[in-house]
C-alpha positions as CSV (number, residue, x, y, z in Angstrom):
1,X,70.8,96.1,131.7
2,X,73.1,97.2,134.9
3,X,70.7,96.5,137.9
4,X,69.8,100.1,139.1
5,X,71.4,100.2,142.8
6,X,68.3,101.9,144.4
7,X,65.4,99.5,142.8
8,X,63.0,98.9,144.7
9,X,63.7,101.9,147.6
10,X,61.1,104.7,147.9
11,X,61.4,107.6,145.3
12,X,61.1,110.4,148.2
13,X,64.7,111.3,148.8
14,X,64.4,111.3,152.8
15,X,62.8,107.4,153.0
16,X,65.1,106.4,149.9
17,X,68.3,107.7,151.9
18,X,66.8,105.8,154.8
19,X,66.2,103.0,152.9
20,X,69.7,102.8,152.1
21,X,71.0,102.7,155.0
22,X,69.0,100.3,156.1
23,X,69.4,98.3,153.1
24,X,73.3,98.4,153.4
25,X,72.8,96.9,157.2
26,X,71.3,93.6,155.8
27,X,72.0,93.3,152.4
28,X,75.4,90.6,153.2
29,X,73.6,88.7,156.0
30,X,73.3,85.2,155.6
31,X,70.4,83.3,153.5
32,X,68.2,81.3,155.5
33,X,65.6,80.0,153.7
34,X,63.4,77.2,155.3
35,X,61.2,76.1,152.6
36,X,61.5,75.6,149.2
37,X,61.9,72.9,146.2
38,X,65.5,72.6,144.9
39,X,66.9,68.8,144.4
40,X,68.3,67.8,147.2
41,X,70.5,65.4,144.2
42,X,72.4,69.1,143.2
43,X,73.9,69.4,146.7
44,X,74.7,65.1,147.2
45,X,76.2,65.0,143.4
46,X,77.7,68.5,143.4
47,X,77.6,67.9,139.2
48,X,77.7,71.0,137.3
49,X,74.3,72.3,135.8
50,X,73.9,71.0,132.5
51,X,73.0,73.9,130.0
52,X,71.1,77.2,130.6
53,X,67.5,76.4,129.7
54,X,68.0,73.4,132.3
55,X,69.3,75.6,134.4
56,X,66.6,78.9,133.9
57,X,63.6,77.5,131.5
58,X,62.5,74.0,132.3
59,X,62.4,74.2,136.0
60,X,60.6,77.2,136.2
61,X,57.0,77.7,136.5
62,X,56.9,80.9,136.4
63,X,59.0,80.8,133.4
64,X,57.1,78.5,131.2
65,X,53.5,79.5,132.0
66,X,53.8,82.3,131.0
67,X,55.1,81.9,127.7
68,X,51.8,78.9,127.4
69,X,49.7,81.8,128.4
70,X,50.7,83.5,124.9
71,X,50.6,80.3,122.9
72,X,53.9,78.3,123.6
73,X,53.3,74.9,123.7
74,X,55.2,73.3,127.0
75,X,56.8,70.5,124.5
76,X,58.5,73.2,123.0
77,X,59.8,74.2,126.3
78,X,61.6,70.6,127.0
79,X,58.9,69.5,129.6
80,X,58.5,66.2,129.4
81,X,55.1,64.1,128.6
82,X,53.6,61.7,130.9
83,X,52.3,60.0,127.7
84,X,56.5,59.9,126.7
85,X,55.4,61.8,123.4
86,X,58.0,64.0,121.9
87,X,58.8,67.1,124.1
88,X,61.8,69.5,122.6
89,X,65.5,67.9,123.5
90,X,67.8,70.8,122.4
91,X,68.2,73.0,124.8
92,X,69.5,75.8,122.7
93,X,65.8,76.3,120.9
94,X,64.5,76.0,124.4
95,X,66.4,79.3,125.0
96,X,65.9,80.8,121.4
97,X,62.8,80.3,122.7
98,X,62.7,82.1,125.9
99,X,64.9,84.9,124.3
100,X,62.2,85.5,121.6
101,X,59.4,85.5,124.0
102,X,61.7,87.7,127.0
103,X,59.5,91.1,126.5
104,X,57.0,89.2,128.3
105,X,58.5,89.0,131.2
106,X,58.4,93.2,131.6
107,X,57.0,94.2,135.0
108,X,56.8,90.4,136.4
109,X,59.4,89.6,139.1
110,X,60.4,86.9,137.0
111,X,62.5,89.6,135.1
112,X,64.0,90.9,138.2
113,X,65.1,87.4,139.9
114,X,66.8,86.4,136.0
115,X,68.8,89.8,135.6
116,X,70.0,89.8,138.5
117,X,71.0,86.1,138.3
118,X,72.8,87.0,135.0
119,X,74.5,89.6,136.7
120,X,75.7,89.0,139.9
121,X,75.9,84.7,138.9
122,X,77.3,85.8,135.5
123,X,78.7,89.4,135.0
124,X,76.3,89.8,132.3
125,X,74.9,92.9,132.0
126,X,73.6,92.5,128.1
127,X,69.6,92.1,128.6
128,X,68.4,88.9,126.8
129,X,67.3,89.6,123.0
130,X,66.8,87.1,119.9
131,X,69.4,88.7,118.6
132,X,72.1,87.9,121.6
133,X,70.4,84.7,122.9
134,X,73.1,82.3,121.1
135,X,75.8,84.6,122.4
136,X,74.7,84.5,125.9
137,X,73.7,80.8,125.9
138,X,77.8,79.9,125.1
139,X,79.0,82.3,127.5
140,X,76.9,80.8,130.4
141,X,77.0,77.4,129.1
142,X,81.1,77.5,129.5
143,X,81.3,79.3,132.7
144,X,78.8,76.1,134.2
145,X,81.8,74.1,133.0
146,X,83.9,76.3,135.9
147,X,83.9,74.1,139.6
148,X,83.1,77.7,140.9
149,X,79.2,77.0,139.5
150,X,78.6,73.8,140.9
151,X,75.8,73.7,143.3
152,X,78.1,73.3,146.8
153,X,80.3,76.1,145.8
154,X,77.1,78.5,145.1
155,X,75.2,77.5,148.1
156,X,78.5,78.7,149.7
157,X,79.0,82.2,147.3
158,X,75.6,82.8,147.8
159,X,75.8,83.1,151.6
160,X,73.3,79.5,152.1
161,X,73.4,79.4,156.2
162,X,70.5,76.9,156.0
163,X,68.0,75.7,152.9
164,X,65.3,73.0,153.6
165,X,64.1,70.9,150.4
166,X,60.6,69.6,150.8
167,X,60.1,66.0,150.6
168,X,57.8,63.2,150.6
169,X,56.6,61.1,153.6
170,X,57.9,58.0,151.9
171,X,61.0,59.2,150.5
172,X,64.1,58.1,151.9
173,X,66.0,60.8,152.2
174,X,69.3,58.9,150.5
175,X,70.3,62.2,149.2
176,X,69.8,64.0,152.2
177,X,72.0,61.0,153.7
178,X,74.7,61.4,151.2
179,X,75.2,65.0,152.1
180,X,75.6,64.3,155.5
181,X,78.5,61.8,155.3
182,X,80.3,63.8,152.9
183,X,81.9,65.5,155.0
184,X,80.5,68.9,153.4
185,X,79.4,71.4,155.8
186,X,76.6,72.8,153.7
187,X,73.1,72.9,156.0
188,X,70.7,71.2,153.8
189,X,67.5,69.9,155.6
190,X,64.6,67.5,154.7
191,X,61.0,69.1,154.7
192,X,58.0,66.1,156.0
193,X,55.7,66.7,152.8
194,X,52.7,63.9,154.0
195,X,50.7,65.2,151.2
196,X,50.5,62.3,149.1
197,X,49.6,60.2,152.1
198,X,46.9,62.1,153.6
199,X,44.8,63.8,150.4
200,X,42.9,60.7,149.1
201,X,42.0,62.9,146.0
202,X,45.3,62.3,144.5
203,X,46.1,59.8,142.2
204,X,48.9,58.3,143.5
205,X,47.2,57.9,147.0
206,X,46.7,54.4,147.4
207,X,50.1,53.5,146.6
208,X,51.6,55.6,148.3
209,X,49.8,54.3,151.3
210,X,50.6,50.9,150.5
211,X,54.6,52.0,150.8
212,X,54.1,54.1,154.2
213,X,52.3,50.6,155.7
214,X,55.3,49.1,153.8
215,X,58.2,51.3,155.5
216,X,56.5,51.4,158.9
217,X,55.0,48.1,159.5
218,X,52.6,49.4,161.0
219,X,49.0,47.6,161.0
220,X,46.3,49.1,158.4
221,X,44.2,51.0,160.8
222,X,44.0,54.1,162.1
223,X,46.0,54.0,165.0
224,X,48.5,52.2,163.0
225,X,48.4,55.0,160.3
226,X,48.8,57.5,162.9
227,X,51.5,55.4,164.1
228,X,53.6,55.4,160.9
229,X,53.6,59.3,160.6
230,X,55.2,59.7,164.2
231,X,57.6,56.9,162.8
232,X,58.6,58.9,159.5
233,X,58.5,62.1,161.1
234,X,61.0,60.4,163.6
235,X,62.7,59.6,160.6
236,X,63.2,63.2,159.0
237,X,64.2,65.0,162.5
238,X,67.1,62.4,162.7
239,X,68.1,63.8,158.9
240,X,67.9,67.4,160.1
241,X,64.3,67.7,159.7
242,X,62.6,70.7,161.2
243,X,59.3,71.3,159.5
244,X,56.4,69.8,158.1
245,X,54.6,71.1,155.4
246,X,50.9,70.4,153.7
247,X,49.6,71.7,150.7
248,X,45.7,71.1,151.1
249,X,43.2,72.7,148.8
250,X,42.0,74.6,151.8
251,X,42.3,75.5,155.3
252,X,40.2,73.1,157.1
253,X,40.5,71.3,160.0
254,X,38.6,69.0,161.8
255,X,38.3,67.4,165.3
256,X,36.6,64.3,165.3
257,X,36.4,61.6,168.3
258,X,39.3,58.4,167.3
259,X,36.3,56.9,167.0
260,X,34.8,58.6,164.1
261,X,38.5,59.2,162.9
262,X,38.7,55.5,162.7
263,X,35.3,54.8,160.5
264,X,36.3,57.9,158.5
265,X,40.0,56.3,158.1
266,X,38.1,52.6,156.9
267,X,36.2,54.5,154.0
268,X,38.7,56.3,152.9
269,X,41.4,53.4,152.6
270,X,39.2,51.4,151.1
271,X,38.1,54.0,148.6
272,X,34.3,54.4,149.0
273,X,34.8,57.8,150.5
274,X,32.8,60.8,148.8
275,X,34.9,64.2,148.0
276,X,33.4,65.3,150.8
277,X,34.7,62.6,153.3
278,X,38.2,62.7,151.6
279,X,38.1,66.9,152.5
280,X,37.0,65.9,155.6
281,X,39.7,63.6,156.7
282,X,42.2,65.8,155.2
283,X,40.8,68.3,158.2
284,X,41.3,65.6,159.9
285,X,44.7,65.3,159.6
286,X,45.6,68.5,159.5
287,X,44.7,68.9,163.2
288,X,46.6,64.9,164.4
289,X,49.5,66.4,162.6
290,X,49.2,69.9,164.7
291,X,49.1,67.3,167.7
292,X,52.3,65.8,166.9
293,X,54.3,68.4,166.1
294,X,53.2,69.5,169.7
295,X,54.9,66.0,170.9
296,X,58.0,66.2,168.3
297,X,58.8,69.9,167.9
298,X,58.5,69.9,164.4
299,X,57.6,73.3,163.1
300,X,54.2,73.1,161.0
301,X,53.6,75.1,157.5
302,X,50.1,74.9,155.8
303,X,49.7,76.1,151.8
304,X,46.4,76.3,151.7
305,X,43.7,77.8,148.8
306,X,45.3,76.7,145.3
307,X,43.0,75.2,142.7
308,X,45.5,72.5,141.4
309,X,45.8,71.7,138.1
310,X,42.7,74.0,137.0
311,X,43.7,73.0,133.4
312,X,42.7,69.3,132.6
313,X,43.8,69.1,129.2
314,X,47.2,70.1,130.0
315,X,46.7,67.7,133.4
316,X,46.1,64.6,131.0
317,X,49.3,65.5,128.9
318,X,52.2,66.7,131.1
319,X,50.6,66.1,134.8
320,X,50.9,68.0,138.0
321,X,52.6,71.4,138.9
322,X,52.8,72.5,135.6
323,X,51.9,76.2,135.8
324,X,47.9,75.4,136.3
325,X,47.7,75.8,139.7
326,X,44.9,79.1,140.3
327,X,44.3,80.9,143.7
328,X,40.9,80.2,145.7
329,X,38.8,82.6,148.2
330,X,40.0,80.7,151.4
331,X,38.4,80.9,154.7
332,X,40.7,81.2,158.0
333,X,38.6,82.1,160.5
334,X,35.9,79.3,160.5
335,X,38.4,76.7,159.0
336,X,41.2,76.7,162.0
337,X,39.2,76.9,164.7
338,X,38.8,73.1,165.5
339,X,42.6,73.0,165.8
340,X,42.9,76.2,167.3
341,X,40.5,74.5,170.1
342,X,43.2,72.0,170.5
343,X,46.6,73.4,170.7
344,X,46.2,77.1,169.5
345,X,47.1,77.9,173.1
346,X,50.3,76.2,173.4
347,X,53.4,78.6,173.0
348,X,55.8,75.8,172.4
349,X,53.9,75.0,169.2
350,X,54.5,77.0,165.9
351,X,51.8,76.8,163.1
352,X,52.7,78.7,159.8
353,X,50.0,79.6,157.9
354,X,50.7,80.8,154.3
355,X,48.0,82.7,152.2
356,X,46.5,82.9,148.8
357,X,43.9,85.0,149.6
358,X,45.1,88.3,150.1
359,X,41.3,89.7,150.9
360,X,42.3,87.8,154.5
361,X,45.3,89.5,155.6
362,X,44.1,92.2,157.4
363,X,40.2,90.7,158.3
364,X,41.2,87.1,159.4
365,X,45.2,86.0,159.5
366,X,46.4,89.0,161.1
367,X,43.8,88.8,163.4
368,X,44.4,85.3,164.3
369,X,48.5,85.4,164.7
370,X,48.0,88.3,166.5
371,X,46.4,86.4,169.2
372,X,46.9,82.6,169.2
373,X,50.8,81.8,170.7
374,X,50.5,78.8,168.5
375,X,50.3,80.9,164.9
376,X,52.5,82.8,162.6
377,X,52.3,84.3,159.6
378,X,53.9,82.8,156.4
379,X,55.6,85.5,154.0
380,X,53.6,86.4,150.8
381,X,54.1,83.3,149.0
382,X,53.5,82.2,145.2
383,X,51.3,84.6,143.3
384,X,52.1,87.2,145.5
385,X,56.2,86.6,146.1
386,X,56.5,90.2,144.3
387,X,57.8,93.5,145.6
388,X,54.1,94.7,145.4
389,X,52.7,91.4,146.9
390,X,55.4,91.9,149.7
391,X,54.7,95.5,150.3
392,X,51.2,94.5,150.7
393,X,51.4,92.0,153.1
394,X,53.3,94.4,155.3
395,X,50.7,96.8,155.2
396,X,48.1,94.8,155.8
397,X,49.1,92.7,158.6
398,X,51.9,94.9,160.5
399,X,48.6,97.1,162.2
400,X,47.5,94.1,163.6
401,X,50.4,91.0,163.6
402,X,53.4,93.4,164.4
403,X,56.2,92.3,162.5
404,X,57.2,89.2,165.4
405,X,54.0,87.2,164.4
406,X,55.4,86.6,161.1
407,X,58.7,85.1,160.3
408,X,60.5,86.7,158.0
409,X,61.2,85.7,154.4
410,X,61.6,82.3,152.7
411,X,61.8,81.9,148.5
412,X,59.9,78.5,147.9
413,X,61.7,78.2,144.8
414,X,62.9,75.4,142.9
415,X,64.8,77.5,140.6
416,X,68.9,77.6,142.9
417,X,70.0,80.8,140.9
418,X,66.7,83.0,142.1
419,X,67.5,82.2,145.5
420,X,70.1,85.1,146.3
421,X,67.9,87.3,143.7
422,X,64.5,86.6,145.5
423,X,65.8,87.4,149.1
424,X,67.8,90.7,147.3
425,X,63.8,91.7,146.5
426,X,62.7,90.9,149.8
427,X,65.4,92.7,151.9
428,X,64.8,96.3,149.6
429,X,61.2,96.1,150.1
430,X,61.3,95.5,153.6
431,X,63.5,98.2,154.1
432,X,61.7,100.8,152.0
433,X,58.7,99.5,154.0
434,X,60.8,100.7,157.7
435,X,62.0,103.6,156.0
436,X,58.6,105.1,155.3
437,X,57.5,104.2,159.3
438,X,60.9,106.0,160.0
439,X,60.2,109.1,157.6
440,X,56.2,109.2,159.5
441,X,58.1,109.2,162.9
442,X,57.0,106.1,163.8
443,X,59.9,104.1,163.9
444,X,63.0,104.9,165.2
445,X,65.9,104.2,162.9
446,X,67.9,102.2,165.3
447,X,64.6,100.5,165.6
448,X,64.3,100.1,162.0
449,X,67.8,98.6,161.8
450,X,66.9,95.8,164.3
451,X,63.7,95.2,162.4
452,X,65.0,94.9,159.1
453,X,67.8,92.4,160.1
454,X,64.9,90.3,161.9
455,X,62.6,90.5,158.7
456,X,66.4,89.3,156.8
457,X,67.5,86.3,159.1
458,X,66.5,86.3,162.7
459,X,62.6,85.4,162.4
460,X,63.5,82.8,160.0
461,X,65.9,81.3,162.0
462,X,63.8,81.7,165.3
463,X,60.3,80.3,163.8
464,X,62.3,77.2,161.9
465,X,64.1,76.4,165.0
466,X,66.9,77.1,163.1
């Protein structure tokens, strides 16, 4: 299973020599990655993981709906039940499991991201089989016993400069806190996540308001609820904070007087609101919280276009973000404008939009970032966080975006061993991309070194306000 060295560089001998070189240049620089969904816990408890389906299987989206999509049922997988019905506890027939199943995972970059966790985590260069899957499972399971595989120590092996977890309004961030007075000098950041607080669709909405009002005490009106988001996003940027992010079902915004703001605010609180009042104040909200990360600096990320939890049966059983989350035609253009009307203009402001859409790359976002100081464009995230996603997107927004109106790469993972493996992918096809401009002539290959190393660290770094 020994990772080929050239995976992922171009075939033709003069970009794949290219390639290498340019691969070599950035292959060892540091991992910035400014969003993503690891436990802020691992880094303030530094406890070792506990076996190697908790640490591969359970966790993993990707993992596990894909294994549902050819009749596994998620119990068998160890995820738990909202209903607290029986779900599988051992996790060595969670990985029998997963072994039995692995051929699957041929062609996905799934594959890629767990061989190349198992060899360059592990030394492990035996690919995964029923027949080896107890075999494997002891050897990893006693090298997590090592102090060299708790979480702190990989951050550090792994070359972490910076990783941002992404966090509720009203969390309090007491593991983000314990990091900080340990005295370790990992870089791990708080992400303002005001989903739960904004989308009045969700069904822990109206308690979760309850404990914003509760943590702010702030007045239940509008201006008081606008009020308690400066006060939490206060709140984050003291913990390290430099990001919001909001995963609405699309891209809409809205700009509405205060004073219809205010009515609109009433009707939702009080939860009379229609589905189309609730979309509209999420616009709504979308475009106050654009206007305050104009006043605080916080850098702003918007997921748009995902059908959430498409699959209501297995919604009812084992709730959200369980692998039935489906991509929607998502309209850019039209949707932004309203907040592009209000602070698209300003420079000092940095709004990353994320995609999952690709029909929009090249007719709407590339377009709009390559215009509006305000806007960037977000890496090729989720469905499309493959080496033929990633290719893609470089093809289809470079033309128009250049590669400075996007800002770089960042894993949105929740899965800590795929971090080095998804930024390896990210790195190779980035330079096979440059090495193909610098095999057309057009691209110089100093040029192409400066640009790959940008693509690696710098844009992240520079967008994040890192």
């Amino acid at each position: 299973m020994a990772l080929n060295p050239d995976r992922l560089l171009p075939i033709e001998p003069e970009a794949r020599a290219i390639a290498r070189r340019l691969f070599e240049g950035v292959a060892n620089l540091p991992i910035v990655s400014p969003h993503g969904h690891t436990d802020p816990l691992w880094y303030a408890d530094n406890q070792p993981f506990p076996d190697p389906a908790a640490l591969f299987v359970v966790p993993d989206h990707y993992i596990f709906r894909m294994l549902y999509s050819q009749g596994v049922p998620l119990e068998a997988l160890g995820v738990p039940r909202t209903d607290g019905g029986p779900s599988e506890t051992d996790p060595r027939a969670i990985w029998r499991i997963f072994a039995e199943n692995y051929p699957l995972f041929r062609g996905t970059p799934s594959r890629l991201w767990f061989e190349h966790s198992l060899e360059t985590v592990f030394g492990i260069e035996q690919r995964l089989t029923a027949g080896n899957a107890d075999a494997l499972y002891e050897l990893i399971t006693e090298r997590l016993g090592d102090d060299d595989m708790r979480p702190r120590a990989l951050f550090d092996r792994f070359g972490i400069e910076a990783i941002s977890t992404t966090d509720a309004a009203i969390d309090d961030l007491a593991a983000h806190d314990r990091i900080r007075q340990s005295g370790w000098s990992g870089r791990v950041l708080p992400c303002y996540r005001p989903d739960a607080v904004i989308d009045a669709d969700r069904p822990d909405f109206a308690a979760s308001l309850d404990r914003l009002f509760e943590l702010t005490g702030q007045p239940r009106t509008y201006a008081g609820y606008l009020e308690a988001h400066r006060i939490r996003r206060a709140y984050f940027k003291a913990r390290g904070a430099t990001a919001t992010d909001h995963g609405h079902p699309t891209a809409r915004t809205a700009a509405l007087t205060p004073a219809e703001a205010a009515l609109l605010f009433d009707k939702v609180v009080s939860g009379r609101a229609e589905l189309a009042e609730t979309e509209l104040f999420r616009a709504q909200m979308l475009t106050e919280m654009a206007r305050m990360s104009l006043e605080d600096g916080l850098v702003m990320q918007i997921h748009p276009g995902s059908m959430r939890n498409h699959n209501p049966a297995l919604f009812a059983r084992f709730g959200m973000d369980k692998g039935a989350d489906i991509p929607t035609r998502t309209d850019y253009v039209r949707a932004l404008k309203p907040l592009l009307d209000q602070v698209g203009n300003e420079p000092q402001l940095t709004v990353i939009v994320f995609t999952l859409d690709e029909t929009v790359y090249s007719r709407e976002l590339a377009p709009l970032a390559g215009h509006y100081p305000a806007l960037r464009l977000g890496p090729a995230w989720w469905f499309f966080d493959s080496p033929e996603g990633m290719r893609r997107f470089r093809e289809t927004t470079t033309e128009t975006a250049g590669f400075y109106n996007t800002v770089g790469f960042n894993d949105d993972t929740r899965a800590f061993l795929s971090i080095p493996a998804r930024h390896d992918v990210a790195r190779r096809v980035d330079c096979a991309y440059l090495a193909r401009l610098v095999a057309d002539g057009r691209l110089d290959e100093d040029e192409a070194h400066e640009v790959a190393a940008d693509l690696a660290y710098r844009l992240a770094k520079l967008a994040y306000r890192l």
